[in-house]
N, C-alpha and C positions, 0 to 999 in steps of 0.2 A: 689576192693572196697577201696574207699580212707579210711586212718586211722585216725583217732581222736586223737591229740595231745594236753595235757596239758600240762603248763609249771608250773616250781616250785614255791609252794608258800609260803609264810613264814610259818613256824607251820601248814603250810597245812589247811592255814583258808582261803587265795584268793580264788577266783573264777575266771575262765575266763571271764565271763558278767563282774563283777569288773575290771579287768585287761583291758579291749579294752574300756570300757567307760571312765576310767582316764586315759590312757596315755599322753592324751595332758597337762592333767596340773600335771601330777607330771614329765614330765619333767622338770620343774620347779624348785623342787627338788633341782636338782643339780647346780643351777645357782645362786650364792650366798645366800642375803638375800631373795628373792624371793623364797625357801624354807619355809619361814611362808604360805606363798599363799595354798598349798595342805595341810599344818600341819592346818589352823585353817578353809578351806574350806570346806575339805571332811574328815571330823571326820569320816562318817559313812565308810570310804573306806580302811580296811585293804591296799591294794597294795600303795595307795597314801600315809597312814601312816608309813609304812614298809619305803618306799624309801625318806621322807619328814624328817622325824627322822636321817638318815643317812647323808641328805644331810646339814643339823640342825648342826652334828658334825662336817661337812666339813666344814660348815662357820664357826663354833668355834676353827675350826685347822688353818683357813685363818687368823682371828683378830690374834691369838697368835703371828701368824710369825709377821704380821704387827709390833706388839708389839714389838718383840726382833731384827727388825732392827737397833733399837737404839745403839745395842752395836755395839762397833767398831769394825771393822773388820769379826770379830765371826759374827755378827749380820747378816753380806749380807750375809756369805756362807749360815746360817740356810738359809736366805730370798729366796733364789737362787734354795737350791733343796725341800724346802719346798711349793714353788709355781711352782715348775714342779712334784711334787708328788702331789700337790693341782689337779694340771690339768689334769694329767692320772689318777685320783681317780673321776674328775668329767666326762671325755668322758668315762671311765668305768661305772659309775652309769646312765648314760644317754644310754649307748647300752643296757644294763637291763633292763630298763623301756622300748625302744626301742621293745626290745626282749621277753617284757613281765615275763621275770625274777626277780625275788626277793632273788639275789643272796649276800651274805654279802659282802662289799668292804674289801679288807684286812685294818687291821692293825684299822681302827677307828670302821670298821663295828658293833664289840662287844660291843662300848659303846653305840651305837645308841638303842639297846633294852634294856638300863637302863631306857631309859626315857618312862615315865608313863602317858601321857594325856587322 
């Protein structure tokens, strides 16, 4: 008898129905500014706002670097591993959604459930 697998979910509020109906657009998410798309589409969708929020942080850690290229020298190396952490944080957040996981990204994941909408 095949067995019935659920994946994790934030605070244990997704639902699978939730999780296979949005994965097209909160992958999304993770692709810059196009993270507003699932934050202000699918309010009513825990899994889309879980990973919308996250990836909300990922664009606000992308401006920053942008920002501190200006300094000399210092500025590229931030620029440099800060847009190859940028990228392993976005193909990570995108096999989640993928995967149907609502698994936290290291290191920004914790600010992303500050935010409140």
């Amino acid at each position: 008898m095949p067995e019935e697998t659920t994946q994790p979910t934030p605070e244990g509020s997704c639902d699978p129905k939730d999780v296979e109906e949005n994965k097209g657009i909160t992958i999304l998410s993770y692709i810059g500014i196009l993270c507003l798309v699932p934050l202000l589409a699918k309010k009513d969708s825990k899994f889309a706002q879980y990973h919308a929020k996250q990836g909300l942080v990922l664009f606000i850690m992308e401006l920053i670097i942008w920002v501190l290229i200006v300094i000399p020298f210092l500025g590229w190396i931030i620029y440099i591993v800060g847009i190859i952490t940028s990228l392993v944080f976005t193909i990570m957040g995108i096999m989640n959604v993928v995967g149907g996981k609502c698994k936290e990204l290291p290191i920004i994941g914790k600010f992303a459930g500050k935010f409140k909408f």
